[in-house]
C-alpha positions as CSV (number, residue, x, y, z in Angstrom):
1,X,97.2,125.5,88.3
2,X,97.6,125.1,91.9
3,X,99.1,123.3,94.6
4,X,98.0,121.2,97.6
5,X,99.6,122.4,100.4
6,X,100.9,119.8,103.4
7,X,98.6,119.3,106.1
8,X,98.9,117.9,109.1
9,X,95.7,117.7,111.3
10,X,94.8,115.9,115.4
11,X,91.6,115.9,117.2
12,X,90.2,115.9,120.5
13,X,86.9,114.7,121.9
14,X,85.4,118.5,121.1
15,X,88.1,119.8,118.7
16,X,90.0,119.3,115.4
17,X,93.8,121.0,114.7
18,X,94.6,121.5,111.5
19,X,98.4,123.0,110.6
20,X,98.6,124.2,107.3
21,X,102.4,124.1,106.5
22,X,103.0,126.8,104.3
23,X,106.0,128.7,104.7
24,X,106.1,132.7,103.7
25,X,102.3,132.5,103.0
26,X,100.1,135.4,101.7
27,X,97.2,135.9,100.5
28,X,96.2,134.1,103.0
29,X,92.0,133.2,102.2
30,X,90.0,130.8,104.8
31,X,86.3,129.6,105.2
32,X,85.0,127.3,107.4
33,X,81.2,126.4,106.6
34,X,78.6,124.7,109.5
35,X,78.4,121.9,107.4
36,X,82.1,121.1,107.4
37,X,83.6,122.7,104.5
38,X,87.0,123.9,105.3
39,X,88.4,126.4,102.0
40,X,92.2,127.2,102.2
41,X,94.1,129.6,99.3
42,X,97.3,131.6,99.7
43,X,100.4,132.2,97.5
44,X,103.6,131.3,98.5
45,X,107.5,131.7,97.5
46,X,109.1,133.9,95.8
47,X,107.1,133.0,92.5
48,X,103.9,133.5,94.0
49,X,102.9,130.3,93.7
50,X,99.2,129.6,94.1
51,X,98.0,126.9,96.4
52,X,94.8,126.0,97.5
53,X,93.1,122.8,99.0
54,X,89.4,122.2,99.9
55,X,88.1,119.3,102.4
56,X,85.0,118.1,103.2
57,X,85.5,117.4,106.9
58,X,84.2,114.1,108.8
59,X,81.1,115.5,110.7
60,X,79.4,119.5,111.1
61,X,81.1,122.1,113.0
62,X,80.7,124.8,115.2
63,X,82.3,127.8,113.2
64,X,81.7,130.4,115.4
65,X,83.8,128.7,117.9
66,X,86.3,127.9,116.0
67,X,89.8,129.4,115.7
68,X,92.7,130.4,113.3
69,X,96.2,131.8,113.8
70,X,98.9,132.5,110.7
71,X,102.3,132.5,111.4
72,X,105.5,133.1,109.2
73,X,105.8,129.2,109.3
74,X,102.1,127.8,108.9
75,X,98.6,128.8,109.5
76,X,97.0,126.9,112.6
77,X,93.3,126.1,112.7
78,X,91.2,125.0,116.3
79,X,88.5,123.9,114.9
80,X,85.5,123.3,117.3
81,X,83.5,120.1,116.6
82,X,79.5,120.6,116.5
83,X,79.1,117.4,118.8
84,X,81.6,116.1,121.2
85,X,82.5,112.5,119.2
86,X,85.7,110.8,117.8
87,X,85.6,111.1,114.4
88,X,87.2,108.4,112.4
89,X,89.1,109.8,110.2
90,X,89.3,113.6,109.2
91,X,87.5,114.2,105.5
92,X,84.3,112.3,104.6
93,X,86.3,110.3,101.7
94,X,86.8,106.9,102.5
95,X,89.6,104.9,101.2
96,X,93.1,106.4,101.1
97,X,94.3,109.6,102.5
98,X,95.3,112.3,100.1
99,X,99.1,112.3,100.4
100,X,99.1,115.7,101.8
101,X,97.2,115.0,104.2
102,X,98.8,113.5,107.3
103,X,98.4,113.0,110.9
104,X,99.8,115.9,113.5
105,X,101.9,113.5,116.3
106,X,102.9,116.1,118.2
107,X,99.4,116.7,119.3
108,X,97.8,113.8,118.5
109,X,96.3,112.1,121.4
110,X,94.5,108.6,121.3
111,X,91.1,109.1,122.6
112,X,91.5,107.1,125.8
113,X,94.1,109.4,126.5
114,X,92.5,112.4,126.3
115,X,92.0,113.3,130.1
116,X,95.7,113.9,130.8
117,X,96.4,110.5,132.2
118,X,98.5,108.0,129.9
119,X,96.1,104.5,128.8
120,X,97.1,102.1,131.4
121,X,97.6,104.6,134.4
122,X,94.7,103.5,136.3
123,X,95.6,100.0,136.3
124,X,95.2,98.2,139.2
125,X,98.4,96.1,139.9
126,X,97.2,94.9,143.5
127,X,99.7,93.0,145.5
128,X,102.6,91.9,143.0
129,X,106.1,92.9,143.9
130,X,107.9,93.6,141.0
131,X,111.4,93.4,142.5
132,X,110.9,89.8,143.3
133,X,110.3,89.0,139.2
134,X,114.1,88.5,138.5
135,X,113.7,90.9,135.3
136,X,117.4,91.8,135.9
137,X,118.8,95.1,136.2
138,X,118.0,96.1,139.9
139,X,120.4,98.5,142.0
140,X,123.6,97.1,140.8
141,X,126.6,99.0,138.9
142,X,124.9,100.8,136.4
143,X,128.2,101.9,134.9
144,X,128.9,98.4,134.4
145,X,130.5,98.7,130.7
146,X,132.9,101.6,132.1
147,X,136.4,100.5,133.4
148,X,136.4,101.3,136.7
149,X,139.1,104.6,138.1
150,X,141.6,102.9,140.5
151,X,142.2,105.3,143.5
152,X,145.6,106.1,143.1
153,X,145.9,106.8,147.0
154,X,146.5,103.6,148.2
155,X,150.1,102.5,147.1
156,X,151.7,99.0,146.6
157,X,153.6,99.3,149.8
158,X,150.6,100.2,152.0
159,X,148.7,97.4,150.5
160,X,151.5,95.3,151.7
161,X,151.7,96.6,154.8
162,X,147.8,96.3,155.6
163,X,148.1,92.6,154.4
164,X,150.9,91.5,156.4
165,X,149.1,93.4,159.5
166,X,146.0,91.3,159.1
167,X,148.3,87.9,158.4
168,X,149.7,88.6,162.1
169,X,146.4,89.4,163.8
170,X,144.9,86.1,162.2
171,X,146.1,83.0,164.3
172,X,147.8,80.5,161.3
173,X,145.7,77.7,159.9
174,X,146.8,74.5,158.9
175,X,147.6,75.0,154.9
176,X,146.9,71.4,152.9
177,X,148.4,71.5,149.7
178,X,147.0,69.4,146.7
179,X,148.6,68.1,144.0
180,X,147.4,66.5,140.9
């Protein structure tokens, strides 16, 4: 009996990725059909262990264009869509996911994202002045939760001195003292 292997798959407008995470694989035996069949077998381990998965993918592709590359670590799939559409989800199965079957973050892009710029870039903030919001933070201390270094080159006597130089350049003001 075989396995499933993990699979983690992303998609652009015009593409598909699917990763199949299979360490050490050999054996290594792929088909991609027009209609969107997509066959995977190999062995792997030191047991030979036999896994294989087949999926039924979303929409047709073009198989001629498409792509594979196996590594030591996983076998990588580009797999060229035969329209240019989001699909919804990767196989035709509705319902739940297989659980070895899970989305690729790394490459995953949302499809409003697709053109290099992050969703929101474009936005048009006109006039507002964001440093008049009072959000905090501004150009304060940004160190503020580390003690601060005193600077060991100014000495009790010189601070002294300096203060009792500025007392006799100040003319003396009337002192009122208050008592409670």
């Amino acid at each position: 009996m075989s396995r499933h292997p993990s699979i983690k798959w992303a998609q652009r407008s015009d593409k598909v990725f699917i990763t199949v995470e299979l360490p050490d694989a050999k054996n290594v035996k792929q088909k991609l059909e027009p209609e969107g069949k997509f066959s995977f077998s190999a062995t792997a381990g030191a047991d030979n262990v036999p896994y294989e998965v087949v999926l039924d993918l979303f929409d047709k592709i073009d198989v001629d264009e498409s792509k594979s590359s196996i590594t030591s670590r996983n076998i990588c799939y580009l797999v060229k869509k035969a329209e240019d559409n989001w699909w919804s989800r990767l196989i035709k199965q509705e319902g739940k996911s297989p659980t070895f079957l899970k989305a690729d973050w790394d490459k995953w892009v949302d499809e409003d994202e697709q053109d290099g710029e992050p969703a929101g870039a474009d936005m048009d903030m006109g006039d507002i002045d964001f440093s008049q919001l009072n959000m905090g933070g501004g150009l304060g201390d940004f160190d503020a939760d580390e003690p601060e270094e005193e600077d060991e080159s100014d000495s009790e006597e010189e601070i002294e001195h300096e203060h009792s130089e500025s007392q006799a350049a100040t003319p003396a003001s009337p002192q009122v003292e208050i008592k409670a």
